[in-house]
PAZATOR-697295 format. One record per residue: residue in one letter; chain; x, y, z of N, C-alpha, C, O, CB in turn; residue number from 1. Coordinates in steps of 0.05 Angstrom, whole numbers, plus 5000, padded with zeros to 4 digits. Each point is the difference from the previous one (the first is absolute). Glycine has a CB too. Layout:
LORO type mol  n.u  n.v  n.w ca.u ca.v ca.w  c.u  c.v  c.w  o.u  o.v  o.w cb.u cb.v cb.w seq
LORO    a   A    X    Y    Z    X    Y    Z    X    Y    Z    X    Y    Z    X    Y    Z NUM
...
***
This chain:
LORO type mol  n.u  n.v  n.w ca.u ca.v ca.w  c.u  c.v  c.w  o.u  o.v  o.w cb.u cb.v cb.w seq
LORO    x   A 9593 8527 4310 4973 4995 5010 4982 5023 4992 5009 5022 4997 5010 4952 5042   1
LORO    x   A 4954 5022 4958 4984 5021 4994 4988 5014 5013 4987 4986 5015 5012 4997 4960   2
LORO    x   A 4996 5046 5030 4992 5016 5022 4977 4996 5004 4982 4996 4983 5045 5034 5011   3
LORO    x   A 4971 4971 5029 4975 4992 5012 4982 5026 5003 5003 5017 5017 5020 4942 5010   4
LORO    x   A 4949 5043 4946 4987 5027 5017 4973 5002 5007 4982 4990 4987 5048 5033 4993   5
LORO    x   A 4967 4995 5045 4981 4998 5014 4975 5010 4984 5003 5012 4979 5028 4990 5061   6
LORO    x   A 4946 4992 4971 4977 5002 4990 4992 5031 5006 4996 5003 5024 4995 4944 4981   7
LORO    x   A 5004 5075 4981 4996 5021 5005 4970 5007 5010 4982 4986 4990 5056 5018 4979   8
LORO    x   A 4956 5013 5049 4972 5001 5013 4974 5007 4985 4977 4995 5009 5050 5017 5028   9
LORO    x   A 4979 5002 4933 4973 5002 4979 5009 4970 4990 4979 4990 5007 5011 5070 4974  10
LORO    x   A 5019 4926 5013 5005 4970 4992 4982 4984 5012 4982 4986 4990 5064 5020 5005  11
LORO    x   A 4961 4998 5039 4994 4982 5009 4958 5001 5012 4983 4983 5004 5084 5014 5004  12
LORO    x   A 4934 5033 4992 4971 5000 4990 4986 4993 4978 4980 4986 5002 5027 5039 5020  13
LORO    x   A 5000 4982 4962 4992 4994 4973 4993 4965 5001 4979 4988 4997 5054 5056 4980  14
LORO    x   A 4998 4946 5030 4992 4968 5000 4979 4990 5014 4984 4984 4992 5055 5010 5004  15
LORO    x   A 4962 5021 5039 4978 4991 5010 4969 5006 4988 4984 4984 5009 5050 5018 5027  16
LORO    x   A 4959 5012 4951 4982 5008 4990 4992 4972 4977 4977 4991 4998 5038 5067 5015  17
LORO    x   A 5004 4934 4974 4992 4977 4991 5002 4972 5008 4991 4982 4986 5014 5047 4990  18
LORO    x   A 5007 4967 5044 4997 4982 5027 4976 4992 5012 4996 4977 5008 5040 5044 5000  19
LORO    x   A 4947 5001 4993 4978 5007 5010 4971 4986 4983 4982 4985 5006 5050 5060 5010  20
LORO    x   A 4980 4972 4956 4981 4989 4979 5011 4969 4991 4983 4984 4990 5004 5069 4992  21
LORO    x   A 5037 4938 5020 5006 4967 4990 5026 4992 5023 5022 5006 4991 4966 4999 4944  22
LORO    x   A 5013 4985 5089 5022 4986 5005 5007 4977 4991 5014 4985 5014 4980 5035 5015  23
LORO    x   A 4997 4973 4943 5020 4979 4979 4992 5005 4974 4982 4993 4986 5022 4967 5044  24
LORO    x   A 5018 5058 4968 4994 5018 4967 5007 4975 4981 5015 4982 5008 5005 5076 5001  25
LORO    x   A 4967 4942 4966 5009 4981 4981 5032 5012 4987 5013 5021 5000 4928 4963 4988  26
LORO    x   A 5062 4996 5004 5031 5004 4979 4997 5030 4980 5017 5017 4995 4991 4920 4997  27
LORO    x   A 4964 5060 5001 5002 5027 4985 4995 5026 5018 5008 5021 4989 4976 4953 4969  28
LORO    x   A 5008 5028 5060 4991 5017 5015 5035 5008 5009 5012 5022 5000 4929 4958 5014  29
LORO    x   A 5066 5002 4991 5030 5010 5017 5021 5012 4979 5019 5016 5003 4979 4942 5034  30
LORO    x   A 4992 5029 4937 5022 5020 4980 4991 5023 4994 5015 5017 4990 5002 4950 4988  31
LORO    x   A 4954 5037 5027 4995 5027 4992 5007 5018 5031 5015 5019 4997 4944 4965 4959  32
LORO    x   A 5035 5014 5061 5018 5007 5023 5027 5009 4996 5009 5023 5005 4967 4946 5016  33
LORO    x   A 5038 5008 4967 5032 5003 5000 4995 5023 4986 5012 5019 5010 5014 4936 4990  34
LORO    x   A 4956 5051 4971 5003 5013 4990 5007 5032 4999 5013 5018 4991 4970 4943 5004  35
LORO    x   A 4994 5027 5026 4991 5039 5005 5016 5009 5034 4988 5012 5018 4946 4986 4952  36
LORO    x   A 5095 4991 5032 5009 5002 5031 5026 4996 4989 5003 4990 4978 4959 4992 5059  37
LORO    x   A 5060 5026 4983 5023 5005 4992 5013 4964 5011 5024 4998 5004 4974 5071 4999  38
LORO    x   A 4986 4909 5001 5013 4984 5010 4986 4972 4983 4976 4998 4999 5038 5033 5049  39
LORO    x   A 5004 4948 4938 4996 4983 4991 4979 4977 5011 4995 4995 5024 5046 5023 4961  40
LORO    x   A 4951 4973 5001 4976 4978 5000 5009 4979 5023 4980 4987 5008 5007 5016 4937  41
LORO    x   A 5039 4990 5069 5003 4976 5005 5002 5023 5028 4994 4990 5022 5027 4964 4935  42
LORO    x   A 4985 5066 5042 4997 5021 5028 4975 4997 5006 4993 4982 5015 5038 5053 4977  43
LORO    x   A 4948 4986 4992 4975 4995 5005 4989 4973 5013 4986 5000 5020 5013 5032 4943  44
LORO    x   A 5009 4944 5024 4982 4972 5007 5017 4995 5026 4998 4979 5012 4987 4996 4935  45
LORO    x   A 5037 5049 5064 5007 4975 5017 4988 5024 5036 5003 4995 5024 5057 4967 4934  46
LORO    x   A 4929 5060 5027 4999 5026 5018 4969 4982 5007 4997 4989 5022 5036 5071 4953  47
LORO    x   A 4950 4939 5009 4980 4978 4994 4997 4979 5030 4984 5001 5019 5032 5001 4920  48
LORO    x   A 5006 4980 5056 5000 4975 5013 5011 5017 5028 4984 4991 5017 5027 4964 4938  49
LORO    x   A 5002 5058 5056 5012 5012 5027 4975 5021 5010 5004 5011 5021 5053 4986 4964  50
LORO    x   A 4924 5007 5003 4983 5013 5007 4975 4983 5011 4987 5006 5020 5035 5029 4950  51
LORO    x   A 4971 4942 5011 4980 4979 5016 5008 4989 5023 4985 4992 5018 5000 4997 4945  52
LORO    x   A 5042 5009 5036 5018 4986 5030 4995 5023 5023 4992 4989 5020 5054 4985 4952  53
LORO    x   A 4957 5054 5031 5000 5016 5010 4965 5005 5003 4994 5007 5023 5060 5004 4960  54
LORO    x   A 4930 4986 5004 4971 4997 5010 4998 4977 5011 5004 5002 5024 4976 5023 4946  55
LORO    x   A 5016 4947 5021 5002 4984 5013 5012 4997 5024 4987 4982 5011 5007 5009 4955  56
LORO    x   A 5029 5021 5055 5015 4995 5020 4984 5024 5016 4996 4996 5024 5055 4981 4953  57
LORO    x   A 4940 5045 5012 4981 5013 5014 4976 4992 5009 4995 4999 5024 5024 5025 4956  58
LORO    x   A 4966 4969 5002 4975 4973 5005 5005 4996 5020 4991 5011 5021 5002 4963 4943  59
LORO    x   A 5025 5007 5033 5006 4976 5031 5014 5013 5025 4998 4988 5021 5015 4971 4946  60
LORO    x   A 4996 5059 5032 4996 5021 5024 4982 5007 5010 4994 4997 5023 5031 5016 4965  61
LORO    x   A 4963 4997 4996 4972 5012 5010 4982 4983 5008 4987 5004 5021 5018 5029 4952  62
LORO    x   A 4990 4944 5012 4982 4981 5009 5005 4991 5028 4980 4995 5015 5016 4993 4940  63
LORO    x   A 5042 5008 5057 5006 4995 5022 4988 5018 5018 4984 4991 5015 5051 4989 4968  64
LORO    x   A 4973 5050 5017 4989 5006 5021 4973 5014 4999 4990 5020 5011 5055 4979 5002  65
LORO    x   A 4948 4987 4974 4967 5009 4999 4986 4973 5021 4986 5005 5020 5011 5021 4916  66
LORO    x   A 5010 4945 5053 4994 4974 5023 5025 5008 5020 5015 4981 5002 4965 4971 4962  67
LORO    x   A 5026 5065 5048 5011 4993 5023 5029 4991 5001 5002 4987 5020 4953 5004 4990  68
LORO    x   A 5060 5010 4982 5031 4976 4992 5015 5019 5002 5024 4997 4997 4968 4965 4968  69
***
């Protein structure tokens, strides 16, 4: 099996930083990412997709207890 590795904390700034500026990088955007980061393209697109889930599920928290719920 292949080791599983974690996202390092200048990584994971860095990504957010372009999160920020695109939460749906194009195909080329994400290889140049891969490029310049120690973790492959299909990492990147998928750090990508767990990070809109993770805003999104915040959203809807917040929206809850902002109406009251």
């Amino acid at each position: 099996m292949g080791e599983k590795r974690r996202t390092s904390e200048a990584l994971k700034f860095f990504l957010s930083a372009e999160y920020e500026k695109s939460p749906y990088p194009t195909s080329q955007q994400l290889k140049d990412l891969a490029e310049n980061g120690e973790f492959s393209r299909t990492q990147i697109r998928n750090w990508f997709e767990s990070e809109r889930q993770r805003v999104g599920l915040s959203e809807i928290k917040e929206n809850a207890l902002y109406q009251g719920e």
